[in-house]
Structures are given as C-alpha cells and as structure tokens.
N, C-alpha and C positions, 0 to 999 in steps of 0.2 A: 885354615885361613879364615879371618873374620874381616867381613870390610868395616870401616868405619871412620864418622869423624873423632878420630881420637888424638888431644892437642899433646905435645909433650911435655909441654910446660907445666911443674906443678909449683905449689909453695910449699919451699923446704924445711916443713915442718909436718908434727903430726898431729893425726886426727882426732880431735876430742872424742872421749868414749858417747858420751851423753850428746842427744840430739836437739835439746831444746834447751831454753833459758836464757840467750842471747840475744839482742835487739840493736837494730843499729843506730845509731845517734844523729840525726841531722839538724840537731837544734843549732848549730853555729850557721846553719841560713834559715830563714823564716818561712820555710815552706810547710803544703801541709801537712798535717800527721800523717803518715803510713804506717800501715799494718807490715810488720817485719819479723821475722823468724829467721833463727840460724842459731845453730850449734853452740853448743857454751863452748866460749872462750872466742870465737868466730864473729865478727861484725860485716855486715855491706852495710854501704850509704851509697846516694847517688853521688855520682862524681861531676856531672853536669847532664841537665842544663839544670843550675839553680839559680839564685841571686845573686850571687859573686863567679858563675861562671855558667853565662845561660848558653851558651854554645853557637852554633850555628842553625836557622831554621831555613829550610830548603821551601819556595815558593811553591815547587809541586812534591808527590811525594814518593818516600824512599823506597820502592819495589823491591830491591835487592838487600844481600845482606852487608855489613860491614868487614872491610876488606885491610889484613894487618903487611905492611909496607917497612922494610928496612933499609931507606937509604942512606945517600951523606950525610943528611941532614937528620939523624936519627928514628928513631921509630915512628909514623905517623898510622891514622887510621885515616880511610881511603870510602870514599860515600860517593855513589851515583847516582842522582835525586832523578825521575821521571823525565824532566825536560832538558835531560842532557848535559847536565853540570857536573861533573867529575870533581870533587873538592879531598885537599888532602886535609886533614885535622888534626887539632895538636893531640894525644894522647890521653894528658892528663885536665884538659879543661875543656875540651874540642872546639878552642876557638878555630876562625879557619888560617891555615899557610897557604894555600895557591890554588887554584881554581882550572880548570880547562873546558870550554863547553868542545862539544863532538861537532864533527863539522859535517853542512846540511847545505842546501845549493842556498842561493838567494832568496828571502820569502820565504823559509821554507823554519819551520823548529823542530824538535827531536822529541821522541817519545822513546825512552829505554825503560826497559822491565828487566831482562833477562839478566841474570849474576853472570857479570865479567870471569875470562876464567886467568889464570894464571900461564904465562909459555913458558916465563924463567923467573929469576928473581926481583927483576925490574921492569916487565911489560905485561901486558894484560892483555887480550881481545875481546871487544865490546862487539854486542850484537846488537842494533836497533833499529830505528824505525823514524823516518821522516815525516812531517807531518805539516798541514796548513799552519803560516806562521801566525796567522791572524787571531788563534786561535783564545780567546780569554782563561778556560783553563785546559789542562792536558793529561788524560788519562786514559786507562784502555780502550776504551770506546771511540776515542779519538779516531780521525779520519788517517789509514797508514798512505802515503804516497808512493814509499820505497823501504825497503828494508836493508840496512848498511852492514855492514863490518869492519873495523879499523883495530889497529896495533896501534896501544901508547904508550907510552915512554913515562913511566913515571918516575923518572930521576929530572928529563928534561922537560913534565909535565904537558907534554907537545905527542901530537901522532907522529910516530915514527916514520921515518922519511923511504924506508927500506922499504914499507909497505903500502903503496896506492888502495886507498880508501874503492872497498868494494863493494858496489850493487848487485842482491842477489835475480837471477833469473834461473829457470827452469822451464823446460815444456817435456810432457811425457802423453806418449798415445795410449788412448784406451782399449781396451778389448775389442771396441768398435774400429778401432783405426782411426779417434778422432784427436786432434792434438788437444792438452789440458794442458793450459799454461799458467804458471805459477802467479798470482794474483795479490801485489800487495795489498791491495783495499780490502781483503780477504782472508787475510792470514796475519798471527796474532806470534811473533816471538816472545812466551814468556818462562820457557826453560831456563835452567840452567846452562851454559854455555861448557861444552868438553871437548877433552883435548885426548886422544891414546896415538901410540909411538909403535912404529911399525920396528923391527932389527935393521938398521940400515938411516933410519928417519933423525935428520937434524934436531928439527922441532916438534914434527908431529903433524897431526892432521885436525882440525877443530869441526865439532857438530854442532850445528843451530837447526831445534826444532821448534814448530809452528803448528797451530791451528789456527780458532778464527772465537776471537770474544762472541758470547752470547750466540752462540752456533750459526751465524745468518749465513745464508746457502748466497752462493756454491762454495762451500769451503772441504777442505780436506786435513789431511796428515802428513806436512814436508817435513824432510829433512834434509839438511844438507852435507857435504863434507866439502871443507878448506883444506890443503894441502896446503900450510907455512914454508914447507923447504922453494916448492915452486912459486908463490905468492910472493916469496920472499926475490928469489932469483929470476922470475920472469915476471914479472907482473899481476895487473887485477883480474886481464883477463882468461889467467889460463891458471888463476887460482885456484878454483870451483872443480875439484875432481869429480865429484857424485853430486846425485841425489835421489829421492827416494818418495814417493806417494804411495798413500796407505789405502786411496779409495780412486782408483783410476777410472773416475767414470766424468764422462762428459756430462760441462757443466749444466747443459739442458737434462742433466737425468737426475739433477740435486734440488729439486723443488722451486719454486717460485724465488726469481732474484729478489735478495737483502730479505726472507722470510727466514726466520728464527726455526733452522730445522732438529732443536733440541730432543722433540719427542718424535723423532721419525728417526728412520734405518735408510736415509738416503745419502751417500756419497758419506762426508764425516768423516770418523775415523784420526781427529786432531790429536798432534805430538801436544798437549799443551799441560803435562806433568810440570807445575810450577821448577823438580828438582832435575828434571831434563832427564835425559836417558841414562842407564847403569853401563857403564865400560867395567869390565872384568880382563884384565891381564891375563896372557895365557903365554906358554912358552914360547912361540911361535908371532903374536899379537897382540892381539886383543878380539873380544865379543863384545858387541855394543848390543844393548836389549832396548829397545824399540815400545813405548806402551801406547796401544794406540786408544784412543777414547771411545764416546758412542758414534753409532751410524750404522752404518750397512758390513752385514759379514756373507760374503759369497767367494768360496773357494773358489766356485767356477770363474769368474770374472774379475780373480785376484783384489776381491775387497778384503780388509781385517780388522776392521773398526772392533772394540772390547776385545782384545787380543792383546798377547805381548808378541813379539816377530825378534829374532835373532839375528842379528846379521853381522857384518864387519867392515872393515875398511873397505870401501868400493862400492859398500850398501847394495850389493846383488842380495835378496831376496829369494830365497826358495823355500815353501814351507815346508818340501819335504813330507807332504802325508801321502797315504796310500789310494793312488789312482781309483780303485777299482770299489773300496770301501769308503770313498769320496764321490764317487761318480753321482749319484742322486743328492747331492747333498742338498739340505732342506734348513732354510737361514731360520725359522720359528723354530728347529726342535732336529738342529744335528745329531747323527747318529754318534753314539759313543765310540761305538767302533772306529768310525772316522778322524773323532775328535782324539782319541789314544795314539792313533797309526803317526801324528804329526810331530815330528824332529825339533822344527827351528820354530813351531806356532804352538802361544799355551790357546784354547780358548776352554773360557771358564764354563763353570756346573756344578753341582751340586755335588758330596762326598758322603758316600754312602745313604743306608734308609732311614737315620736320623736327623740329616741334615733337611732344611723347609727352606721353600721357596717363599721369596718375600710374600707376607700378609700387609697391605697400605691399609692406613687406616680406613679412608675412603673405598676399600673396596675395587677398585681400579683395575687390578690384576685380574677379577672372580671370571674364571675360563679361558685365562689367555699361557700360553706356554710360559716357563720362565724365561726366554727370549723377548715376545712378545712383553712380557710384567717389566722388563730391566729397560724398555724402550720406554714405556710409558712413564716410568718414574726415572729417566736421564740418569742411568748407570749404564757400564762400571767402571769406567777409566779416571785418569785425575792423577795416580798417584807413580811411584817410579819405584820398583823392586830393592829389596836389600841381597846382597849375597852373602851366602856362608856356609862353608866348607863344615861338616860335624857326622863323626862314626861312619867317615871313608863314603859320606853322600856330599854330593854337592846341589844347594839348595837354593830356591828363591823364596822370598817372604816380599808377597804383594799385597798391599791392604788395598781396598777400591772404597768406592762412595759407595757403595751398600749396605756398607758396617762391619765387613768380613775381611778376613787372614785368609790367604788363599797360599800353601806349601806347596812347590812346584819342583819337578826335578829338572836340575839347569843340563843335563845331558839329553836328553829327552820330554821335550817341554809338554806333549801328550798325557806323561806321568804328573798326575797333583794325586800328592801325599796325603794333603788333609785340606780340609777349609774349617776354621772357627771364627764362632761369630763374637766379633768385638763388643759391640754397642746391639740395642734394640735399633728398630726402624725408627725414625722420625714421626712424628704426630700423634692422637690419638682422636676418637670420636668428637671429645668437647676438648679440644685442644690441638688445633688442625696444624701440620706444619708449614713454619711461618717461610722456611725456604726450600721446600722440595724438588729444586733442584740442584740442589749442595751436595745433597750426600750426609755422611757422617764421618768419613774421612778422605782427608787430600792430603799425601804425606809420604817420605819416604822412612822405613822403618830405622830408628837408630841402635845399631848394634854394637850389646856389650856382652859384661861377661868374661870366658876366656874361649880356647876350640874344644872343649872337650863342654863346654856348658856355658853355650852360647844362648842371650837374652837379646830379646825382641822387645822395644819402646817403642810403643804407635800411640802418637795424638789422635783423639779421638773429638769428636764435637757433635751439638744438635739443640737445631732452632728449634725446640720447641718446650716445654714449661711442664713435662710428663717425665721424659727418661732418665737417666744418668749418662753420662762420658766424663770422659777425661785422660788421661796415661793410661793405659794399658800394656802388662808386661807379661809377656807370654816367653816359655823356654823351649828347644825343640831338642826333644827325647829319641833317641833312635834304641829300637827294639827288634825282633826277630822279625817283624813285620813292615821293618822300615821306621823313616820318620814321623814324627806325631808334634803337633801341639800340647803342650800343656800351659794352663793361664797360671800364673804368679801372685798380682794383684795388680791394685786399679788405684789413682790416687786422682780424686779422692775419693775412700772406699765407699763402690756403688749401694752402701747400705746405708752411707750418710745424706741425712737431708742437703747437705751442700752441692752433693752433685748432680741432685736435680734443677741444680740451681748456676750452677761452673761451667764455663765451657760452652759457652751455648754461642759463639762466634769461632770460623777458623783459627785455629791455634798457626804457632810459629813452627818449622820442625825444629828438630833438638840436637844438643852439642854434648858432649861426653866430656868430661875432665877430671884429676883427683886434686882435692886441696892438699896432699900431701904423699911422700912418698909412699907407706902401710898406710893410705885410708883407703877408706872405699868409693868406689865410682860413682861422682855423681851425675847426674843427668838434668841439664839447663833447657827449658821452654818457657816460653812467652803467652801466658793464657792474653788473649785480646780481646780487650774487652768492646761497645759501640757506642760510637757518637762519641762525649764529651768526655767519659767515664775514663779513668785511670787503666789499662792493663797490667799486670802481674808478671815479675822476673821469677820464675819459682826453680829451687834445685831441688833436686830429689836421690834419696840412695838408693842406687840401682838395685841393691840387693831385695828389702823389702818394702820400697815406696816412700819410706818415710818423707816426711817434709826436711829438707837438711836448708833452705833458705826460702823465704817469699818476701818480695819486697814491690810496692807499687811505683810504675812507670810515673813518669810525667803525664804521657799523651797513651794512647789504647792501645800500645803496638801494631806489629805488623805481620800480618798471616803472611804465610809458605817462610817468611825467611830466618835465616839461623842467626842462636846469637856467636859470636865471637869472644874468647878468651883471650887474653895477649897478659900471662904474667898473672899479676894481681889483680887484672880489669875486666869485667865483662862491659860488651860493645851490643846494643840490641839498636835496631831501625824502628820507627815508630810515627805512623801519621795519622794525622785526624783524619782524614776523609782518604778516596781512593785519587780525588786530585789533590791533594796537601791542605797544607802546607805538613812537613815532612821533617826529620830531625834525626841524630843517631843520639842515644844515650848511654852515660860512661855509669858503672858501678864499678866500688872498691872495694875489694877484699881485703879484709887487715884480721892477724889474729891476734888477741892482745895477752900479755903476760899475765900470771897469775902468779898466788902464793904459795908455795910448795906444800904438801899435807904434810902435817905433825908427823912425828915421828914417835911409834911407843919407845 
C-alpha cells in the first residue's frame, strides 16, 4: 500500500519521449515574459489572472489549497480566502459565481487557515477562528476569539441547516490535578482538517488540530474529534466526542504570559503541521498519527512535544513504553533503551555512529546534549508523516525542520530504520541564517512510485545565501537488515550554482499526476518566491528529476499548500503577503499536434 495524492485524471494522450524544447505562448495577453519549460509537443500558459481574464483577488490571503467542486451548475473551483470568504470560481477564467462568508457573532470577522476537508461530494467542514471585527488587516497573528466549525453546503452555497455551528472547548487536568482549559487567544488551527470512518460510521468523525503562532506561552498541542453522525443527529453540543493535549501542564508552568516560548522545553508540544495529522485505514478503523512540535518531553508527566503519538478514534493515548526502562527518564538525553521499549511514541535520535548531531553555525549547540542543541535552534516538528507499506514493512517517512528523513516502523514506533540528512543546516560563519527558526523543511512527504519501489518527494528550503535545497527524492530499500534510504536526486542538482540560489522561502507541498496514460509521473510544486517577486509552478519526473514544466506565477505563491489538477488545469493559491491580498491561479495544459516522421 502507498498513500498518496494521486489524481485520476490524466490527458488521454501520450508522453513525448524528449523533455525539452516546448515553451508556452502567452503573447495573446500582454503580460510579462516568463521563463517556461515543458516537454516537446506539451504547452502550459496561465489561464488567469491575466488581462482578458484577471480573476478574482481575495482582500486577505489564501492559506489553503484550491478545492475541485462538481455540482449542478458544473465543475467549479472552490477558494477560502483568510477572512472567511468561501468563493466558488469559474474554472476556466475564475471569474467569481457565488460567494458565502462563514458565520461569526456580531462585531466579530473570521480568520480561516486550515484546508476544509471533504464529508461527501457536496459538503465540506470548515475549521476557524473568530476574530476582532475591527480589525484592518487579518492574518495569523491576529487576535483568535473562538475557534468554530461548520458544515456547508456547497450546492446551496449556505451552512448546512443539519449542523449548528460549533464552538470548540475543552478542559483537561494536569499531572498536578490542575484544570488546563483550552484557550482560544492561544491556540492557532492551521492543519489540515480530517475525516476517518469507524465500521458502523455514517459520516465519520473529523480532527482539528492546533497550536499557537509564534509559540507565545501558555500554549500547547489540541486536538479535537467531531463525531458528524451525532453532530448531525443531536446537536452542537454533544458533538465534541474527544480531545487530546500533548503538554498537560498547567499554564503557570509555561513561562511568562504572551512570552514567545520558541526556544524553551516548557509546556509546547503544538499540532501545528500545516498538512494536519496522517489517518492510516486499518481493517478494524483507523490510526491517526499525532506530530507534536517543540517543547517539553517528560514521560513522567505525560509531556511529548518532538514526538509523533498514535492514537485513534477517542484519542486515548497511551505510549506504551517500558515502565521500568522509563522510570528515570531524563528529558536532555533519554536513555535509548527507553526510547526503543515505546509502541505508540516515535521520539527522535540519531541512527547509528555516522549519523552527527547538528553543528549551528554560530556554535550554539558546543556542550549541550542533542535535546538540549534541538531546543535552542526550535526543532523538530512542523511536518506530518508519509505512510507506506514496502517488503512486508510498514513504514513512516517524517521529514522535520532540521533537514532530515527520519524511517520509522508504524508497528512499533520505538524502531527508526534509518535517518538521512536532506539538506545541510541553515547558515554559515559570514552568512548567518536569515530565518533560524524555520527549519529547512515543513512538508508532508509526496509519495510515488509503485509498492514494490516506492519514492519519497520532500521539499526542501533555506534562508540563507550558502547551502543548496530543493526536491529531494529518496527510495526505500529493504534488505536483510530491514529498511534503508537511499537518495535518487535533487532538483535542482545540489551541484548547480542555482541551488544555492532556489528555494530559499517555504515551498508549496506537491501533487502527483501523469500527462498521459504510459507517461511517467510527474510531480507539481510551487517554488515561492518573497515580496513582489513572481513564484514558480514547476513539474518534475518522478523518475529522474528532470524539469518536465516551469512556468512563473503571477504573485509568489503560497507555502504548505498544494496545487490542484482538475483535467487539463493546474489550480495553485498565491498571495503577496501573509495578510493578502490573496488569489487562485488557473494554468493550461494543452498538447499540440505535430508532423508525423518521414518514412524510409
């Protein structure tokens, strides 16, 4: 089994042998020249926003990805802008068709981040967030009020009337016996929004997880679970079946209120993986895997901040390690023994005596454990596991902000296979990094391939003006000794001067699709660029990296989110700033006829 975004849709034609020579044409609007690459015989152009079809620009901007919609009214594409505006879009020009803002009390406007998720083929569940209406612009940082959830209806463009609009609460006691109640001024939904189906389940159950922008204390690790059969059948208030905190310590033990506790191990522990948690079907359910960010890890005291945590419907929690080879356990420098004995908790470490503990440029780490080194440079969470089944193992591939692959066995999450390092660390001596507390990756892995020779795509990035990143495509090997990485290549190849020069902002994660029935897979991501500057739609062949399309954005795109395929169209989100204004962009795949070769 491979998970994957993989669209079905292809164009029913085949794939040119030759990878280059094609360029797409947009001279019939007056826009400017872009840099374009695609396959001979293969063209994209932008479809909009140009001068005869500038589309729609969203006041603030578009956090999520672009959402494809088949109803009465034909195919549309479906856009969530930041303050709440739900807009359906024509497909082919994206002028707008109908609009719905999310509903918020009086005075009060919306802040949405998190990708809506799908319950059936005509409703969706939005996760967001209320906010002061007064507010001039609106983006993460924004003051949250309340945190909502509603069911729309996007045939009657209207929240569904079955489902009263839900405010989230929680309160859970700590170790201490102190109540920790769920804090929306402090908690940040900007996952993905999931849905998994119990045997017996209508609808299913939905997950919204949370942490808290810019770490400011007391913040932690929620999660929630919505039951839709009961939501649906009794109301808002006996919706909420679970929830779940990753750092159950009272808020007096999370550092000074509204202080930034980025580089400390106090409390923490945020759900806030842009792609939200990994749900894995099982015969029986499902596994929801849980990534929890930085902060505080003590077994004793049920913390698990840099941790991934397993759990399932009803989000009970148990790690599962060995009492006895846990008993002393020490948060700067867990005993391995301990860290191995653990069922349903990865936590991370180094793999084998050639594996190194970060080197900062600045020297920062010199004496402190690798626990200690991973606190002061705000690692290792961020990103959300890929799963896949290869040579009778079943495996996680976690990439974190520290630059590394980290191989996990999903049966026993104690077992890591392997760790390889993606990218170099961020900075150098005379070249200090300009964002150290980004990381180098925040992404969930896109998996392609087939099961027998399954490939690993991690975006990769880095502020600084020294390293290389980019695509990274790693294959995993299984051998008498188990599984292994091996790396593929890198696009673009870390030996050209360009990639010290690409990539140097969060990238988009990526979308898998074939232009044809025998072609081969490509692979779509949104290099993003900053400020004013154009970002990049680029395809790539999964096989060996090649460039198979690049063509420049209107506006810089947009990190964490994916593009969209519908047919012959790629759909990418793209805003100038992180409060907008905000936009979706349509590109067109067309492949044009040619002259048949001669004949001896």
């Amino acid at each position: 089994m491979i998970s994957r975004f993989l669209y079905k849709t292809v164009l029913g034609v085949g794939f040119a042998a030759a990878l280059s020579g094609g360029c797409a044409d947009d001279s019939a609007d007056a826009e400017p020249p872009e840099v374009e690459v695609s396959p001979e015989e293969w063209k994209i152009q932008r479809a909009f926003p140009t001068t005869n079809a500038p589309g729609v620009e969203f006041a603030g901007c578009i956090y999520s990805s672009p959402m494809e919609f088949s109803g009465p009214n034909g195919l549309e594409i479906v856009a969530l802008g930041a303050e709440g505006n739900l807009l359906g879009l024509d497909p082919t020009t994206g002028e707008q068709k109908w609009s719905l803002a999310l509903p918020a009390a009086q005075g009060q406007g919306v802040l949405s981040i998190a990708q809506p998720a799908f319950i059936d083929d005509t409703r969706i569940v939005v996760a967001y967030h209320t906010v002061p209406g007064d507010l001039e612009k609106v983006d993460a940082n924004s003051q949250r009020l309340s945190h909502r959830v509603a069911v729309i209806d996007l045939v009657a463009h209207a929240v569904d009337p079955d489902f009263e609009t839900i405010e989230l609460e929680a309160t859970h006691q700590s170790v201490e016996e102190v109540d920790i109640s769920f804090r929306p001024s402090h908690a940040l939904a900007r996952g993905d929004v999931k849905i998994g189906k119990l045997p017996g389940d209508s609808l299913g159950k939905v997950y919204i997880t949370a942490g808290n922008t810019r770490d400011i204390q007391p913040w932690h690790g929620w999660a929630f679970e919505i039951d839709l059969d009961a939501w649906q059948a009794q109301g808002a208030e006996l919706a909420t079946s679970a929830s779940l905190i990753s750092t159950p310590e009272p808020d007096e033990n999370c550092g000074p209120e509204n202080s930034s506790g980025s580089r400390e191990r106090k409390c923490g522990g945020g759900f806030w993986a842009p792609s939200g948690p990994l749900i894995i079907d099982q015969p029986d359910g499902y596994e929801l895997v849980l990534a929890a960010g930085n902060g505080q890890l003590d077994l004793a005291r049920k913390d698990y901040a840099n941790t991934l945590m397993r759990t399932g419907a009803g989000l009970e929690f148990d790690p599962a390690c060995d009492a006895s080879l846990c008993a002393d356990f020490n948060p700067d420098e867990p005993s391995l023994a301990c860290i191995e004995s653990c069922e349903n908790l990865w936590i991370p470490r180094l793999s084998g005596q050639d594996d190194k503990a970060p080197e900062p440029w600045d020297d920062r780490c010199d004496g402190l454990t690798l626990f200690e080194c991973w606190q002061k440079l705000d690692y290792i969470g961020g990103s959300t596991p890929s799963y896949v089944e290869v040579g009778g193992y079943k495996t996680l591939s976690y990439p974190t902000k520290d630059g590394h692959l980290y191989l996990i066995d999903q049966t026993h999450y104690g077992t890591q296979f392997d760790r390889i390092k993606l990218v170099d660390q961020c900075g150098a001596a005379d070249d200090p990094c300009a964002k150290d507390w980004a990381g180098m990756a925040v992404t969930q892995p896109l998996v392609a391939g087939d099961a027998e020779n399954p490939i690993l795509l991690v975006p990769t990035f880095m502020p600084d003006k020294t390293h290389p990143a980019g695509i990274v495509a790693v294959a995993i090997k299984v051998d008498a000794s188990g599984p292994r990485y091996e790396r593929l290549w890198e696009f673009p190849d870390f030996e050209d001067p360009s990639a010290i020069q690409r990539f140097r902002e969060h990238p988009s994660r990526m979308m898998l699709t074939q232009l044809g029935e025998d072609s081969p897979e490509t692979a779509w991501v949104v290099e993003v660029a900053k400020g004013d500057k154009s970002g990049k739609l680029i395809g790539l062949n999964v096989d060996d990296g090649a460039r198979v399309f690049e063509t420049a954005l209107k506006g810089p795109g947009r990190r964490y989110a994916v593009p969209l395929r519908v047919d012959d169209m790629i759909y990418v989100s793209s805003c100038d700033a992180d409060s907008g204004p905000g936009r979706v962009e349509g590109f067109k795949l067309t492949k044009e006829a040619t002259e048949p070769a001669a004949q001896d």
